[in-house]
C-alpha positions as CSV (number, residue, x, y, z in Angstrom):
1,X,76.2,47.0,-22.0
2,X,74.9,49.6,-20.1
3,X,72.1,52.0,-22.0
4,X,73.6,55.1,-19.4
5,X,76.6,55.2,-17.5
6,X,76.6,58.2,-14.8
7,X,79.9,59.4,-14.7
8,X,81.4,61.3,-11.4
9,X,84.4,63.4,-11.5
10,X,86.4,63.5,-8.5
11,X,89.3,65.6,-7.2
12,X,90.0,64.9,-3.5
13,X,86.4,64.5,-2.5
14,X,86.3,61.5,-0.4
15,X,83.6,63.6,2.1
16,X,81.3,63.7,-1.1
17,X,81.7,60.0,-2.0
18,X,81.1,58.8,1.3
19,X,77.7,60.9,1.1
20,X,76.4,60.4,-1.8
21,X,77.9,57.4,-3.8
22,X,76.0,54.8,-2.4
23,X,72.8,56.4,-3.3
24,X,73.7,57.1,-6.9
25,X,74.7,53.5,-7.1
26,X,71.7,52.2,-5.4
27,X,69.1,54.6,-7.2
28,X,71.0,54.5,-10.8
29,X,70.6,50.7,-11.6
30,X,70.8,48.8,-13.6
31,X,72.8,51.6,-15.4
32,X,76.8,51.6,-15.2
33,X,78.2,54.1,-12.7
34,X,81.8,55.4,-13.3
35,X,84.0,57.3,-11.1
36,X,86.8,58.8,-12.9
37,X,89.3,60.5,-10.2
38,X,91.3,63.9,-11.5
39,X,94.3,63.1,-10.0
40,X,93.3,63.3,-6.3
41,X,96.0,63.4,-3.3
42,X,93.7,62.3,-1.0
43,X,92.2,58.6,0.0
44,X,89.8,58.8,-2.4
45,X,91.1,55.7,-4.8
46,X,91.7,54.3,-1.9
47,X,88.1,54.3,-0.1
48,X,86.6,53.5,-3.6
49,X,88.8,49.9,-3.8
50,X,87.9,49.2,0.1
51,X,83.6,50.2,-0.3
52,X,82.7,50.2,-3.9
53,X,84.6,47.3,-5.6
54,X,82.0,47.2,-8.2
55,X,82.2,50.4,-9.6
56,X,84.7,51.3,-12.7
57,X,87.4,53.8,-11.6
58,X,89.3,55.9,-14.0
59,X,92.3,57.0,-13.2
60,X,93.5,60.0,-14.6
61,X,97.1,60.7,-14.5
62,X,96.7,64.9,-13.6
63,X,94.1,67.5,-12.8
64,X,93.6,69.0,-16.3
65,X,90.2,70.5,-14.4
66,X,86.6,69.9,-15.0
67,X,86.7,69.7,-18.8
68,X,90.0,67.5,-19.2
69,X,88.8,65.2,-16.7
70,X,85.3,64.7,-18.2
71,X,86.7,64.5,-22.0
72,X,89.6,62.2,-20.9
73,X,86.9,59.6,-19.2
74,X,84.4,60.1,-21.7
75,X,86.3,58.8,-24.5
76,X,86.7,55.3,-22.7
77,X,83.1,55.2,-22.7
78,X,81.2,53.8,-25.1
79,X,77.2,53.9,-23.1
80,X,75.2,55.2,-25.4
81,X,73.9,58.7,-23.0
82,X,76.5,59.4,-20.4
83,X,75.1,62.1,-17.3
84,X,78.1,64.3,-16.0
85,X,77.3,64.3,-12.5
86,X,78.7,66.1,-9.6
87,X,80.1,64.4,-6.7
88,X,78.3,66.3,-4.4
89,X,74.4,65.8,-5.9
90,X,72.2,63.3,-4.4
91,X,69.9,61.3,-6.9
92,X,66.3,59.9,-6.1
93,X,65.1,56.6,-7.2
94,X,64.6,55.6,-10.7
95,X,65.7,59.2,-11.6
96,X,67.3,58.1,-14.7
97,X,64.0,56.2,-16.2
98,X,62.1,59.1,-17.4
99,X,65.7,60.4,-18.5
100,X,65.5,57.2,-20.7
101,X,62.5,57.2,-22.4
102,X,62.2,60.8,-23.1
103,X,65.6,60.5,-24.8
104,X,64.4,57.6,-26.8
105,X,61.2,59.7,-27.7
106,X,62.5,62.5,-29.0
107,X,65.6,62.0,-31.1
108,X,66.4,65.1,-31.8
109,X,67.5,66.4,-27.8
110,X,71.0,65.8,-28.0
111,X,71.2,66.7,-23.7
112,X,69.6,67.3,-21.1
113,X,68.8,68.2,-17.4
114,X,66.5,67.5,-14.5
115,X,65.2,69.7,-11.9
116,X,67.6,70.5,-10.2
117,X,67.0,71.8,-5.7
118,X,69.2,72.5,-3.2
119,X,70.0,69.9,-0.9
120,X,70.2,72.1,1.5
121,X,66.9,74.0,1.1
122,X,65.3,71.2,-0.5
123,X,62.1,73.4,-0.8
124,X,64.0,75.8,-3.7
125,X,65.7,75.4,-6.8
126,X,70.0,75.4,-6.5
127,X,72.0,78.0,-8.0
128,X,73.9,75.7,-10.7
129,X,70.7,74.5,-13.1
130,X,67.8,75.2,-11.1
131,X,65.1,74.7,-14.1
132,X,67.0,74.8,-16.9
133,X,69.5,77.5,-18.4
134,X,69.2,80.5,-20.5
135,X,71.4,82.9,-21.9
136,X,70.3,87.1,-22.2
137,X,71.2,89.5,-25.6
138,X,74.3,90.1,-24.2
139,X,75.7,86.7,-22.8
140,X,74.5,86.5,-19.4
141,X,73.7,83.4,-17.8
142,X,70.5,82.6,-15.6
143,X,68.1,80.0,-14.8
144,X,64.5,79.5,-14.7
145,X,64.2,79.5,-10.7
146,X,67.1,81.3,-10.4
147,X,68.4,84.7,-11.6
148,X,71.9,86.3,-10.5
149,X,72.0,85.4,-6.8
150,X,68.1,84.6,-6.5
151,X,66.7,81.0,-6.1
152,X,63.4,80.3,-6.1
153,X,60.7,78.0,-4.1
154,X,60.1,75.1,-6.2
155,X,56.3,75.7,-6.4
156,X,55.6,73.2,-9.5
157,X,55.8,76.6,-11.7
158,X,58.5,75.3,-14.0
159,X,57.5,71.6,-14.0
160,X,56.7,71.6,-18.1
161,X,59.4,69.5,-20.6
162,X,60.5,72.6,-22.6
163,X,63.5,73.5,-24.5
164,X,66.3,75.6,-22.7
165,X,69.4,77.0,-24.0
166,X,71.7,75.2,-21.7
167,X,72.0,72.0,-19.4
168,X,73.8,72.6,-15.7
169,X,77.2,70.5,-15.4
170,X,76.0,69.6,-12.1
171,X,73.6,66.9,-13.6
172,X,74.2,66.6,-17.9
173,X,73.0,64.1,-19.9
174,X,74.4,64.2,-23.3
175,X,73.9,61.4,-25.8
176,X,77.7,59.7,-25.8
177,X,78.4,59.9,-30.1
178,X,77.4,63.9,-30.6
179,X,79.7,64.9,-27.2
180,X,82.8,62.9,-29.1
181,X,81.9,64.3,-32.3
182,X,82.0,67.8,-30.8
183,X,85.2,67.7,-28.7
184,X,83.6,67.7,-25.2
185,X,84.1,70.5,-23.2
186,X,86.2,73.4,-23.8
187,X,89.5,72.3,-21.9
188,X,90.6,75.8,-22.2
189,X,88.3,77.2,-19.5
190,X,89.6,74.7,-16.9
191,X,86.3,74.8,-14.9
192,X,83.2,76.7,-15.2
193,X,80.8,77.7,-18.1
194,X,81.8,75.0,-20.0
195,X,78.5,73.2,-20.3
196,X,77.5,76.2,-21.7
197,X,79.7,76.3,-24.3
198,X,78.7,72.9,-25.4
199,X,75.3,72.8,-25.3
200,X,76.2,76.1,-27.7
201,X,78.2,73.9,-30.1
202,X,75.2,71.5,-29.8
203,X,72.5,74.0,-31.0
204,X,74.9,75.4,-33.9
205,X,74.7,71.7,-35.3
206,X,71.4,71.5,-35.1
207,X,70.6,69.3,-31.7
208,X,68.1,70.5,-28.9
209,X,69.0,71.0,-25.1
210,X,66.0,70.2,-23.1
211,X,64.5,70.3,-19.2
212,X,63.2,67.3,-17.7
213,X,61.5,68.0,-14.1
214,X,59.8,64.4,-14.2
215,X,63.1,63.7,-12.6
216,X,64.8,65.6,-9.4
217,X,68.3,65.6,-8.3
218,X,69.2,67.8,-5.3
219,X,72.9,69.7,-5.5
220,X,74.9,70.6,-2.6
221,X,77.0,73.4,-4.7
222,X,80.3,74.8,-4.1
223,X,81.9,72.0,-3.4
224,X,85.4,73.0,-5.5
225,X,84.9,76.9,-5.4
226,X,82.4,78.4,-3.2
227,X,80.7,81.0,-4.5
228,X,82.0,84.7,-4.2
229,X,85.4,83.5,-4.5
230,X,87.9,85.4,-6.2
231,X,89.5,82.7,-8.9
232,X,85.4,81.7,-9.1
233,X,84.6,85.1,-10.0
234,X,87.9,85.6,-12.6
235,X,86.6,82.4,-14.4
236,X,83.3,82.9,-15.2
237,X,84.2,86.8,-16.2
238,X,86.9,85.0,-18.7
239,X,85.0,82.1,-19.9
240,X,81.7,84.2,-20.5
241,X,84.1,86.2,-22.6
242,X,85.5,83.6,-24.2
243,X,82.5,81.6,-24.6
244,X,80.7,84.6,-26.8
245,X,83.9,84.9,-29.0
246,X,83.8,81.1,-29.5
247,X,80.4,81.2,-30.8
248,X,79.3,84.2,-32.0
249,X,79.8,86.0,-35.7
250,X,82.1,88.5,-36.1
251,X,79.3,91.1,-36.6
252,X,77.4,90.1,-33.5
253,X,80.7,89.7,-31.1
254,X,81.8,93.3,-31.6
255,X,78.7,94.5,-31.1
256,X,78.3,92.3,-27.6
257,X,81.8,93.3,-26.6
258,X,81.2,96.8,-26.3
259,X,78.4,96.6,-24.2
260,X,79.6,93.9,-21.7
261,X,82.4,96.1,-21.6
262,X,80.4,99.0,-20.4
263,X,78.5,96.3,-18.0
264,X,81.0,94.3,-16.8
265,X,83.1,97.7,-15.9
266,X,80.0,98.3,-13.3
267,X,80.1,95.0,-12.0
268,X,83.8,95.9,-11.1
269,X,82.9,99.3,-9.8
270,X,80.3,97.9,-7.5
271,X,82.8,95.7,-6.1
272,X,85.0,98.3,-5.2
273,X,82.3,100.0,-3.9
274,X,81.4,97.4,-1.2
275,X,85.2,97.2,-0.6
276,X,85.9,93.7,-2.4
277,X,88.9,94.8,-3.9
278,X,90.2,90.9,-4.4
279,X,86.4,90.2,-6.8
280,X,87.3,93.7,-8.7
281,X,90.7,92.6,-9.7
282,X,89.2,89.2,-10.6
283,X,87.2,90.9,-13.2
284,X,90.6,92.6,-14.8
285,X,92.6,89.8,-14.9
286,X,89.5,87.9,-16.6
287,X,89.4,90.8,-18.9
288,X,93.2,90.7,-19.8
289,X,93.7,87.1,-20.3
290,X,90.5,87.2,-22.8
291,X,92.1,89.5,-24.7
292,X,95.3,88.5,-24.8
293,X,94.5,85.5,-26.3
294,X,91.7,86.7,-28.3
295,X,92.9,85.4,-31.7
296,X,93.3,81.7,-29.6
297,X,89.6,82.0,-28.8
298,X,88.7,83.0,-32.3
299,X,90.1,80.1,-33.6
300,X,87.3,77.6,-31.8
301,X,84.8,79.8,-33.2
302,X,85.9,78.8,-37.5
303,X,86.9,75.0,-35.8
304,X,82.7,74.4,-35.7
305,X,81.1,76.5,-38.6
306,X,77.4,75.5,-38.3
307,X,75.5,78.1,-37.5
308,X,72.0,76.4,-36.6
309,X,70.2,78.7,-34.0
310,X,69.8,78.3,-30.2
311,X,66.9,80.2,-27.9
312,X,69.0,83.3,-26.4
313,X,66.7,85.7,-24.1
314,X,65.6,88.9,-26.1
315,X,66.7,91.5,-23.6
316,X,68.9,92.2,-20.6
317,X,68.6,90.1,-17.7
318,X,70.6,92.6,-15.8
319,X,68.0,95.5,-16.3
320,X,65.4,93.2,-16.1
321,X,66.9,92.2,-12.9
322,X,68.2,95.4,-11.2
323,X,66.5,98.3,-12.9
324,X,62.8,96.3,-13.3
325,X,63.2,94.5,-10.0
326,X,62.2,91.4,-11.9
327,X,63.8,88.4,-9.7
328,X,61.5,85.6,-11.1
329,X,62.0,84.2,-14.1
330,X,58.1,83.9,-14.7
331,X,57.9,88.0,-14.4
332,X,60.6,88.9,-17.2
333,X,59.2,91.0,-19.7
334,X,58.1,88.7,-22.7
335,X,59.6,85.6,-20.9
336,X,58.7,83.1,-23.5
337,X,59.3,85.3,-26.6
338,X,63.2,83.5,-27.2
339,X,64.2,85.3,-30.3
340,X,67.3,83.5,-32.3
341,X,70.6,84.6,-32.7
């Protein structure tokens, strides 16, 4: 049996597949690679049969989204890592071996990610991962080599093994037992920030989320939601929401509320002030769907009680960004001083 088994979610992405399966295959042995398709209504079960005979295909009955489909493949695997990797990233050889033994090494990283670049702009670091995630006082996300809407030149600057708060879904590797144990992703946010949420869970019971640029992957990005899209925009506004209420104290989740309120509200008012009404109404109906079912997301919080610490980002990433002018993750004010909360 396989040590790793690469697994690729696909939903009607038979341009992706075409692309990039062959290299993932060809680059990813002698590891297992899996395709499980989400319900697809396109050829894609089809073209797999005809090309890739070799490869175990999952077929999942509906699209229950980006968590659902990775929990409902996941449990038929029994590797003992498993990478969550996007359809539409293109690996490089022997990527996973260093993957491998650093895993082995250091038993207490329970996941982790490789550099991540834009396939693209191969010469900068992608928007979903980039060098490893963070998360701000207040629950926003960002990357080294990439904040808000800012990537980076890949200039070797972040090419240190370090921990990081969060792992991109784009390219995950998660050791197989602790993801059962901790009920995969969060089904309830259909698609985005889920990773995020995990590798939460994952630092609240004690595990380690780690960065590994010894191995490169290059993402194309976009390929369900591109960005700026409205439903894109409503999910991560909910899910961020939901993802601090899921993990957070009481005392520390009121406290956070009120302030992304206050943040989030500008967020909206700037996009009615560039005249993108359908992004500002995104952000309410994120706002009222949270709420509405805040008791729901509650709930998840008291179903995992540890209460181990993860590495969040001392101050605002939005002032740092917008009022200091600080676009680099290597200029933030006390970048390395990760306080625990």
């Amino acid at each position: 049996m396989a040590t790793i088994a690469v697994v690729i979610l696909n939903y009607n992405g038979r341009k992706f597949l075409q692309q990039f399966l062959r290299g993932v295959v060809e680059f990813s042995a002698p590891q297992e690679v899996i395709v499980a398709d989400n319900a697809s209504t396109d050829d894609s079960v089809a073209y797999l049969r005809k090309n890739f005979p070799q490869i175990r295909l999952i077929l999942l009955e509906e699209n229950g989204g980006f968590s659902a489909g990775y929990n409902q493949a996941i449990a038929q695997i029994e590797a003992e890592y498993v990478v969550l990797l996007n359809s539409d990233v293109a690996v490089t050889p022997q990527w996973l071996l260093p993957i491998e033994a650093y895993l082995a090494q250091n038993k207490d990283v329970v996941a982790l990610q490789p550099k991540i670049l834009a396939y693209h702009t191969p010469t900068h670091f992608e928007y979903a991962g980039a060098g490893g995630g963070f998360l701000d006082i207040w629950g926003y996300p960002f990357c080294r080599g990439r904040i808000f809407d800012t990537t980076e030149e890949d200039k070797e600057q972040y090419d240190d093994a370090l921990p990081v708060f969060w792992a991109s879904g784009a390219c995950m590797v998660v050791r197989t037992d602790t993801y059962k144990s901790l009920g995969g992703l969060e089904e309830a946010f259909f698609a985005h920030m889920e990773e995020i949420d995990l590798c939460w869970r994952i630092w609240r019971n004690g595990g380690k989320i780690h960065y590994l640029p010894t191995s490169t992957v290059y993402h194309v990005g976009g390929g369900t939601l591109a960005q700026g899209h409205p439903k894109k925009t409503y999910l991560n506004f909910r899910n961020n929401l939901a993802l601090l209420a899921k993990n957070l104290p009481a005392w520390a989740l009121f406290r956070k509320l009120v302030v992304r309120f206050c943040l989030d509200g500008l967020a909206c008012l700037r996009f009615v002030g560039k005249g993108e009404y359908p992004q500002a109404r995104a952000v309410g109906k994120a706002y009222w769907h949270f709420y509405s079912r805040f008791r729901f997301w509650r709930k998840k919080y008291k179903a995992f009680p540890n209460e181990k610490k993860a590495p969040i980002y001392p101050y605002s990433i939005v002032w740092q960004y917008y009022a200091k002018g600080r676009k680099k993750f290597m200029d933030l004010k006390q970048k390395r001083n990760f306080r625990h909360d």
